[in-house]
Every structure is written in C-alpha cells, then in structure tokens.
N, CA, C and O atoms as a MOPAC input file, in Angstrom:
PM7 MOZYME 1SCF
protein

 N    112.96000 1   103.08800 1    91.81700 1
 C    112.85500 1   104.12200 1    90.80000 1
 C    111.42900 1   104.66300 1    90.75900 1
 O    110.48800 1   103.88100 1    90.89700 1
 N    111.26000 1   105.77600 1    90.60100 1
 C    109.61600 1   106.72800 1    90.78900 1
 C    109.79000 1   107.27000 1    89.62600 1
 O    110.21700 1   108.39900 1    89.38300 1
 N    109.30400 1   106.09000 1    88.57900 1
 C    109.17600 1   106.36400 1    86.87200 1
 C    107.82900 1   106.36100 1    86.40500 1
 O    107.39500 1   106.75000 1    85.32000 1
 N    107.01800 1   105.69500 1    87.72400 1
 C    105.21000 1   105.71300 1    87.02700 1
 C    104.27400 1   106.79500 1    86.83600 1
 O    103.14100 1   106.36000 1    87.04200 1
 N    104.26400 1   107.80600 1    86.58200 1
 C    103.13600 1   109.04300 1    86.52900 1
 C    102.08500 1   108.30800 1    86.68600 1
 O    101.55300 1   107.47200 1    85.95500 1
 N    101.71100 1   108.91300 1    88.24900 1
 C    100.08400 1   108.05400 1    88.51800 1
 C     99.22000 1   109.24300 1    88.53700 1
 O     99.66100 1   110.37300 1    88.74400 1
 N     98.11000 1   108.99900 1    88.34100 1
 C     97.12800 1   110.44600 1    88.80400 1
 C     96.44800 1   109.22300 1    89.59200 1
 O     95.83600 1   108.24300 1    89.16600 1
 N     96.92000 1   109.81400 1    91.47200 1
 C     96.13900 1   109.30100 1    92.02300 1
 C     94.80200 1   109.36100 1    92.56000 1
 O     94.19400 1   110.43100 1    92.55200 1
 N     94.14300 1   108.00300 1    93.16100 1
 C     92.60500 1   108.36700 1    93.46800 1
 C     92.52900 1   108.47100 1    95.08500 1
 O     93.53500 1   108.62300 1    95.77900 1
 N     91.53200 1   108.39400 1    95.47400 1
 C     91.13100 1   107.93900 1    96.65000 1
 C     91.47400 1   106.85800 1    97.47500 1
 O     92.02000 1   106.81200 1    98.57700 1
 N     90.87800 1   105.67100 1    96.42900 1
 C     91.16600 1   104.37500 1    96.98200 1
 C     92.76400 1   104.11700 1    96.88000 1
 O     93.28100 1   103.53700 1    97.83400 1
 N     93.52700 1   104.48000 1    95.86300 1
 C     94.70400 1   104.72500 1    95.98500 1
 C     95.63000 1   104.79400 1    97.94300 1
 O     96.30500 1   104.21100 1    98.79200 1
 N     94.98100 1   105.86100 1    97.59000 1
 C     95.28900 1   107.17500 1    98.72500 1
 C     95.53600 1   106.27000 1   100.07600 1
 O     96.62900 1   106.17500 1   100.63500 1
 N     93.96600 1   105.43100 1   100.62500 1
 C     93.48700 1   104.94300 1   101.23600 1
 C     94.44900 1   104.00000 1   101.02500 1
 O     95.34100 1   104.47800 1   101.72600 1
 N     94.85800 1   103.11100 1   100.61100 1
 C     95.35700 1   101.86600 1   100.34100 1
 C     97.03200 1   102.42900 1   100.62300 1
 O     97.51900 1   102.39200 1   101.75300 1
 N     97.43400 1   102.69800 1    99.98900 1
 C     99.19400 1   103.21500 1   100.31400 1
 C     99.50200 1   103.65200 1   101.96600 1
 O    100.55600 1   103.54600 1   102.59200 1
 N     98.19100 1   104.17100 1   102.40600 1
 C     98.35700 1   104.89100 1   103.75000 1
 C     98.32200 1   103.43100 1   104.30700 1
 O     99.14300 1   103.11100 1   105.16700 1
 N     97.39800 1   102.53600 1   103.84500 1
 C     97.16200 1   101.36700 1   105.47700 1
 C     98.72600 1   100.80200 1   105.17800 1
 O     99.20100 1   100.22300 1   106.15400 1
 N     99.71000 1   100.88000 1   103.85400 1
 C    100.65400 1   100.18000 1   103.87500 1
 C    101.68200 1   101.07300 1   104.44100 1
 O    102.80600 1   101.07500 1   103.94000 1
 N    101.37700 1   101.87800 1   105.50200 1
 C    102.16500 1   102.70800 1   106.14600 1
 C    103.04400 1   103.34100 1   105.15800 1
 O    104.21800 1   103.53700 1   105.47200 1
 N    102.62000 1   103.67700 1   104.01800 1
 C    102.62800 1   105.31300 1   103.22800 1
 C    101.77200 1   106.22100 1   103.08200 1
 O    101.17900 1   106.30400 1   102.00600 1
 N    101.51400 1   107.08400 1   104.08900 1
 C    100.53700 1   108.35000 1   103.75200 1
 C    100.96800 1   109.20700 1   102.87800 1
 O    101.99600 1   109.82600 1   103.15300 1
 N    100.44900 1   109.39300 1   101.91700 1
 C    100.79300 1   110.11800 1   101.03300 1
 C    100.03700 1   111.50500 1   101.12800 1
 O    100.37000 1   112.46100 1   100.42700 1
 N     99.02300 1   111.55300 1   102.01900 1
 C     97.92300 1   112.77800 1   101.80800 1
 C     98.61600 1   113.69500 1   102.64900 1
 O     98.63000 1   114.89500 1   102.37700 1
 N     99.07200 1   113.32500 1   103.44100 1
 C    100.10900 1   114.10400 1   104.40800 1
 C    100.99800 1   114.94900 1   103.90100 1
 O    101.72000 1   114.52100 1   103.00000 1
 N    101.19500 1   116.69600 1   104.47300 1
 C    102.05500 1   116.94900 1   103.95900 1
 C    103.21800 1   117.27800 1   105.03800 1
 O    103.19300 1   117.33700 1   106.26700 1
 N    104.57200 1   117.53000 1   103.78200 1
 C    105.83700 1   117.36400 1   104.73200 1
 C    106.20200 1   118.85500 1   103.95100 1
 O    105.85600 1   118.94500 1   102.77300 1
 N    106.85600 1   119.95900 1   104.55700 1
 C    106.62300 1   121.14900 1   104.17900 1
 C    108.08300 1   121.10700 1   104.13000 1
 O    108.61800 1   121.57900 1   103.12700 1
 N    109.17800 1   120.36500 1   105.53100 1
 C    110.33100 1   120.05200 1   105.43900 1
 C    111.18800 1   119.58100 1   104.56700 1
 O    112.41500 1   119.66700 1   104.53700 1
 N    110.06100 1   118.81800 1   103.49800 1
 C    111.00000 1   117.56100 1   102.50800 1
 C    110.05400 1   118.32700 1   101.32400 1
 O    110.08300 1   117.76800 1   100.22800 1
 N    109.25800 1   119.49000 1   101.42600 1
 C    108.82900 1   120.11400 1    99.85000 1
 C    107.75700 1   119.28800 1    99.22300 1
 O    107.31100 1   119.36000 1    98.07800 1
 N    107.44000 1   118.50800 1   100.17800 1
 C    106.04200 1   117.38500 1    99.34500 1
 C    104.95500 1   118.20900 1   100.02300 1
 O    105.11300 1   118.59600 1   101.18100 1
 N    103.65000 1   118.53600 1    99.19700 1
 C    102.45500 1   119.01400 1    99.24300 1
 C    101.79900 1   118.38200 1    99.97300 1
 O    101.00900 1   118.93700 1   100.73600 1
 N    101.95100 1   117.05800 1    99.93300 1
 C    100.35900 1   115.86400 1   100.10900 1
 C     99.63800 1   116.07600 1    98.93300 1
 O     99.62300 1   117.12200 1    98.28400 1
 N     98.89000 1   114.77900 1    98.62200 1
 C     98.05500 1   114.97000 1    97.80200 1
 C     97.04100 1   114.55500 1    97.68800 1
 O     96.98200 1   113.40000 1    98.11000 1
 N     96.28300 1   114.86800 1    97.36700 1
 C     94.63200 1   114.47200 1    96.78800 1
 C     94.54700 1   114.27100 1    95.54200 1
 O     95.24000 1   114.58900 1    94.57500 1
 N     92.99300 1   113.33100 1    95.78200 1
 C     92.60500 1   112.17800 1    94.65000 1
 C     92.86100 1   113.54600 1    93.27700 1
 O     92.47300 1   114.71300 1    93.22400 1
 N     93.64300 1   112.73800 1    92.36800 1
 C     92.99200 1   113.78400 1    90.92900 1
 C     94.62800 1   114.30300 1    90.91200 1
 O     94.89500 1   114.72300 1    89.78600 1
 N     95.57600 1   114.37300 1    91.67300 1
 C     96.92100 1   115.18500 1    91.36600 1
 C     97.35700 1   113.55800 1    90.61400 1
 O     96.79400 1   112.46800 1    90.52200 1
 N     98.88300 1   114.23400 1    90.10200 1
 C     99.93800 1   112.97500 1    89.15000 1
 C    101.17900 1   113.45200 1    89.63000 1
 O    101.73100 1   114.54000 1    89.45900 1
 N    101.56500 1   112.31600 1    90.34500 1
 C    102.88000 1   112.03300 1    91.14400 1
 C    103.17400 1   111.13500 1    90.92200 1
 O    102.25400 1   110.33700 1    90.74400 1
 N    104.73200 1   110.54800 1    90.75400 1
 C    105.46600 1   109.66300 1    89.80500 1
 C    105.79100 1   108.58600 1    90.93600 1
 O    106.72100 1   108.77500 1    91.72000 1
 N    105.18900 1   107.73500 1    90.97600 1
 C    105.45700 1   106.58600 1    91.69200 1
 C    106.79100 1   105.83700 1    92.00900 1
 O    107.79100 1   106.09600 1    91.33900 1
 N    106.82300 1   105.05600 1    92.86200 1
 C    108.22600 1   104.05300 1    92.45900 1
 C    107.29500 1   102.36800 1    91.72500 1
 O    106.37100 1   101.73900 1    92.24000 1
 N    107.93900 1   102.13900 1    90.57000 1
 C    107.38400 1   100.74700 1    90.05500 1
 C    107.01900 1    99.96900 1    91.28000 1
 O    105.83300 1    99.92300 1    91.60500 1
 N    108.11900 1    99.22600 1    92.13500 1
 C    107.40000 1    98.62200 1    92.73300 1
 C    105.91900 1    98.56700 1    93.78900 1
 O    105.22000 1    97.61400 1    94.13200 1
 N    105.83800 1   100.05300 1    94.10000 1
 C    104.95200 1   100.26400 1    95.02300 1
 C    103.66600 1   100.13600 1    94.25800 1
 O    102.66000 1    99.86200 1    94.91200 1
 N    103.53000 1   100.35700 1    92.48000 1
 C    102.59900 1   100.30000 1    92.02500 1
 C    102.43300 1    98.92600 1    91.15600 1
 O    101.58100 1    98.43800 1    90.41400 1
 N    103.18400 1    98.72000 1    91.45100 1
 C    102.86000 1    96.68600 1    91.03500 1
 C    102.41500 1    96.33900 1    92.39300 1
 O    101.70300 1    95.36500 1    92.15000 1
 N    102.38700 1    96.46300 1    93.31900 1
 C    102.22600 1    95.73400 1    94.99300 1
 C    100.27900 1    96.44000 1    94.66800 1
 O     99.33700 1    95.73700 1    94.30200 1
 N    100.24400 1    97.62500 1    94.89700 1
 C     99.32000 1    98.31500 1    94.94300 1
 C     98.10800 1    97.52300 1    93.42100 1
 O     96.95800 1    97.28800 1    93.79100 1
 N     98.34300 1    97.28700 1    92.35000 1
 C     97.96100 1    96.58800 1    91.28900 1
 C     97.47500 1    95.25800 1    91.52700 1
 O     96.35600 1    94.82700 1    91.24700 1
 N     98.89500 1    94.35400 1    92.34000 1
 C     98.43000 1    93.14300 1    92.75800 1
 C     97.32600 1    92.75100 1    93.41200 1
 O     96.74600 1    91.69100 1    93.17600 1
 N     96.83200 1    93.93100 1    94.62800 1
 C     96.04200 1    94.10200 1    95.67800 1
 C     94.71200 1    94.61400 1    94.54400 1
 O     93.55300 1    94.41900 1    94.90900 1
 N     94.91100 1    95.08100 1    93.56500 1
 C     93.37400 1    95.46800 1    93.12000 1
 C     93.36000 1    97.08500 1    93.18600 1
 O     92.29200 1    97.59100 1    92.84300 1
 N     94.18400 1    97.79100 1    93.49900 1
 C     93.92100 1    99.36100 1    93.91100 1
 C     95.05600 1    99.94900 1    93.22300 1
 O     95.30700 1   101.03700 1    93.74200 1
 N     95.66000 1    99.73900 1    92.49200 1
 C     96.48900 1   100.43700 1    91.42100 1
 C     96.05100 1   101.74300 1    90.70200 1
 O     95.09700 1   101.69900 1    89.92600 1
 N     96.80600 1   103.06000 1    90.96700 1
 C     96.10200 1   104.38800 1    90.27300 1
 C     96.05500 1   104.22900 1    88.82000 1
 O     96.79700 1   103.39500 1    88.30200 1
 N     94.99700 1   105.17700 1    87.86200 1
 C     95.62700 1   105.25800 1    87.03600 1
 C     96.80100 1   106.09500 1    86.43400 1
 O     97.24600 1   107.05400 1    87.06400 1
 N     97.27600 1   105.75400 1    85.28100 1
 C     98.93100 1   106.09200 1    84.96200 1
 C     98.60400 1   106.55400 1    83.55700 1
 O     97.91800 1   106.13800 1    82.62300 1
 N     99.22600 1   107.37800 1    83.75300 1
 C     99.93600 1   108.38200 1    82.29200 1
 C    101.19200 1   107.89100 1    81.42700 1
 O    102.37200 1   108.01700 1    81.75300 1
 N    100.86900 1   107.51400 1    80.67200 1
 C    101.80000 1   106.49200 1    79.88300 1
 C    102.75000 1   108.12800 1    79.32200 1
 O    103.95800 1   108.33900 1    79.43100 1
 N    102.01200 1   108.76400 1    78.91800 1
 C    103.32400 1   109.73900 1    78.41800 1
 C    104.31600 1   110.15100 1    79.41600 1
 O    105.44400 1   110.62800 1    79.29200 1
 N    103.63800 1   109.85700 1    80.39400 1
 C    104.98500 1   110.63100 1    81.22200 1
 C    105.65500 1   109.86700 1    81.87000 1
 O    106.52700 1   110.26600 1    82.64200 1
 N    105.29300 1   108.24400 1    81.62200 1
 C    105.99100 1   107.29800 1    82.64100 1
 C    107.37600 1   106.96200 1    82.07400 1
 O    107.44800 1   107.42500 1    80.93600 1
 N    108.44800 1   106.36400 1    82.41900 1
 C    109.39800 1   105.77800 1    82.19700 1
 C    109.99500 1   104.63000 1    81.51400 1
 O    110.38000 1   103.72200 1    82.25000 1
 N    110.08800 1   104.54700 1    80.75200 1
 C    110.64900 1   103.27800 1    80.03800 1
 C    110.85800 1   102.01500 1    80.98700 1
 O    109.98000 1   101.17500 1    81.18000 1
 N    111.71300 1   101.99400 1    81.37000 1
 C    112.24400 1   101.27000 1    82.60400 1
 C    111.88400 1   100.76200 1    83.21100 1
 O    112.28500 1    99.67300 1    83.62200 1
 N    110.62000 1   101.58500 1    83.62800 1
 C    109.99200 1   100.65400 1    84.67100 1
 C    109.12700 1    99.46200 1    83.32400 1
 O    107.92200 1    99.46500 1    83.57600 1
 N    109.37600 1    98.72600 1    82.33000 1
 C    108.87600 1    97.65400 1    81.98800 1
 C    110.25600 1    96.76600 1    82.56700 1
 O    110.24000 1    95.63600 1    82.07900 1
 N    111.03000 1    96.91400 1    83.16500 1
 C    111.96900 1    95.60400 1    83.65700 1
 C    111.02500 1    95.04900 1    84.92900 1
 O    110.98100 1    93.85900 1    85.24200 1
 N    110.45200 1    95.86400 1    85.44800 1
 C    109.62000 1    95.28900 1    86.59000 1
 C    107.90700 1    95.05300 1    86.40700 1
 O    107.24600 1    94.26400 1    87.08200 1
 N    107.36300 1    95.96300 1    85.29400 1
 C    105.99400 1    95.88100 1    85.19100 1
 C    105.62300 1    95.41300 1    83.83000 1
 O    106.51200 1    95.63000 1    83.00700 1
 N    104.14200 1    94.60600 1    83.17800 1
 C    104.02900 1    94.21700 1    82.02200 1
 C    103.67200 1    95.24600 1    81.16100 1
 O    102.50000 1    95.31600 1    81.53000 1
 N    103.78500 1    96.30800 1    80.09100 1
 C    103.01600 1    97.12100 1    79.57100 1
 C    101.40600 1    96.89900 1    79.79900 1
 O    100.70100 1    97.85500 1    80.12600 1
 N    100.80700 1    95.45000 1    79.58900 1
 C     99.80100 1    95.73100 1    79.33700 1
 C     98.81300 1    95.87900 1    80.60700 1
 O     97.63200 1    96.21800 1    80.53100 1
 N     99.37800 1    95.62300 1    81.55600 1
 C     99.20500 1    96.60200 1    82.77600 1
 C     99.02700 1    97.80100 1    83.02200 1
 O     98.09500 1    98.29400 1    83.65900 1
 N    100.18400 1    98.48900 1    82.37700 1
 C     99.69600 1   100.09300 1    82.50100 1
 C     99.04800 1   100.30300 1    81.10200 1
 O     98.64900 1   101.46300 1    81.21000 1
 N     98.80400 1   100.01200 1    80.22400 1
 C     97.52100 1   100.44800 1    79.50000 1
 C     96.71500 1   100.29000 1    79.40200 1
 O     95.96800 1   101.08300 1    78.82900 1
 N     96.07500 1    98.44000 1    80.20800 1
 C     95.00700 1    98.81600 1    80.93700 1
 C     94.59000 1   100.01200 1    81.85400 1
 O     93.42300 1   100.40200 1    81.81600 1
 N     95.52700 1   100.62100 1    82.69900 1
 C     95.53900 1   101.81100 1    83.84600 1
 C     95.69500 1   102.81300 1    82.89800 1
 O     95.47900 1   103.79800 1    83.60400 1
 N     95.90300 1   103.20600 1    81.88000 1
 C     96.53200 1   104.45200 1    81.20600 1
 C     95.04500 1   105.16800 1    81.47100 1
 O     93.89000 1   104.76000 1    81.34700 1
 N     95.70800 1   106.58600 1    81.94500 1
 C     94.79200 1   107.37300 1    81.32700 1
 C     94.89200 1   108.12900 1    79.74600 1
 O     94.23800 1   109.16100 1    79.59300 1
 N     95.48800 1   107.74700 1    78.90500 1
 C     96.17500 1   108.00700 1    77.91400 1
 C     96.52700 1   106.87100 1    76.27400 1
 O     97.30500 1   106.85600 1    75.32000 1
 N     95.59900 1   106.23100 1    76.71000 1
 C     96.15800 1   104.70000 1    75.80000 1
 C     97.00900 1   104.84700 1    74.72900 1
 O     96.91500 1   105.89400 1    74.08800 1
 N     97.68100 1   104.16300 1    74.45500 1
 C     97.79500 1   104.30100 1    72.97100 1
 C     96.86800 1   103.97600 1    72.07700 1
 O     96.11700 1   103.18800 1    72.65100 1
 N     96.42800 1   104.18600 1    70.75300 1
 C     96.41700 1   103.55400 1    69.47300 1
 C     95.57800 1   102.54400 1    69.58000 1
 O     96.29900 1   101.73700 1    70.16600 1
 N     94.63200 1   102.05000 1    69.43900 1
 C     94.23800 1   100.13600 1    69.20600 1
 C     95.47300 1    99.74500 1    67.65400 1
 O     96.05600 1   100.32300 1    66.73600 1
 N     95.25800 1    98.25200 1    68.30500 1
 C     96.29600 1    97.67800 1    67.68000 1
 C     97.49500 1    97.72000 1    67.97600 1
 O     98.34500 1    97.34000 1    67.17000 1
 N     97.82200 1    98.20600 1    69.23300 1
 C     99.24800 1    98.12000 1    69.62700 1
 C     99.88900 1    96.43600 1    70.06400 1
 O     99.24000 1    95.79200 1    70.88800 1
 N    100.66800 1    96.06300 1    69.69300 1
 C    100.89700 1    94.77500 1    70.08700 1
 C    102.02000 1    95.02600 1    71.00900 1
 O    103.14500 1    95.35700 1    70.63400 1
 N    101.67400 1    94.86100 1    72.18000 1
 C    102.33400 1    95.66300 1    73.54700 1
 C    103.48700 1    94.29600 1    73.74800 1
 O    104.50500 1    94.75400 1    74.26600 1
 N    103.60100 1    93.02900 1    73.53600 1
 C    104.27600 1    92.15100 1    73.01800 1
 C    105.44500 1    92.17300 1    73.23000 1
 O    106.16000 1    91.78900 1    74.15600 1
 N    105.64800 1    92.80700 1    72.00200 1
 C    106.85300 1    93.33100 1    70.86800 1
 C    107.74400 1    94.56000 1    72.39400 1
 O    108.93800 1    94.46500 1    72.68100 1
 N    106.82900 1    95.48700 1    73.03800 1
 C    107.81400 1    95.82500 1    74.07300 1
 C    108.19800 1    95.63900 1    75.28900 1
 O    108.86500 1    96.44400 1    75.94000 1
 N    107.75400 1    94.43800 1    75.71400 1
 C    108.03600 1    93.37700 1    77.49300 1
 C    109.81400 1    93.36100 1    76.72400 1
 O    110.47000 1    93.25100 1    75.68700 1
 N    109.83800 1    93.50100 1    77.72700 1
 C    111.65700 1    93.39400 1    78.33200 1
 C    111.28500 1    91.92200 1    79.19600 1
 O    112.16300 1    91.34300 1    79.83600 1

C-alpha cells in the first residue's frame, strides 16, 4: 500500500536507488516524472519502514498519510519524521493498532 506522503530528500533518493529503486528516473511510459529531493510522493509502508530501519527514512506529511499504514508502522515514527507534527501532548499510544 503507497499510504506514506514522503517529501523526499537526497539521501532518500540515494538510498532507494542502491536498493534497486530509482526513483529519480523518469518513466514517461508509466506517467511518473522522477523526482527530486523536496517533491511528496506517497510511498508504500513497507519500503519506508526498511528505508527508517537503515537510518534514511524521508520526511512524511502526516496530513496526507494514511491511516493504515499504522498496521505496519509505529505512529511515533512518523512524527518523529513529520514534517507537520501534531500538537505536543499527543499520546500517540492511544493510536498503535
């Protein structure tokens, strides 16, 4: 599922490509641009938990991400990454699935 709104970076970029996903590449056939550091393209969860694990996780736009993807990721993961936080005092807790 590609529920994460990432605004990706560089190191991002760099990192997805050595895992034999280039993303900077474009495919004019399949309507993908390529992208560069600074665009927000909606990830698949797992690729950005793998990418997180490794230390190079983009940051993420909590408004635009997906519910859902908390069956696979911890909230307080992506609000560490948010570019968008919520609130202080959120007890992120209360929404782990």
């Amino acid at each position: 599922m590609h529920g994460i709104c990432a605004e990706v970076d560089d190191a991002f970029l760099h990192y997805t490509a050595t895992q034999g996903n280039e993303l900077r590449q474009p495919m004019p056939g399949n309507g993908f641009p390529g992208l560069r550091a600074g665009d927000r393209w909606c990830l698949c969860a797992l690729r950005w938990r793998e990418a997180f694990e490794a230390g190079m996780a983009p940051p993420v736009v909590l408004a635009s991400t997906h519910h859902s993807v908390l069956r696979v990721l911890r909230l307080r993961d992506l609000i560490e990454h948010a570019v968008d936080p919520p609130a202080s005092g959120l007890d992120d807790g209360f929404f782990e699935f």
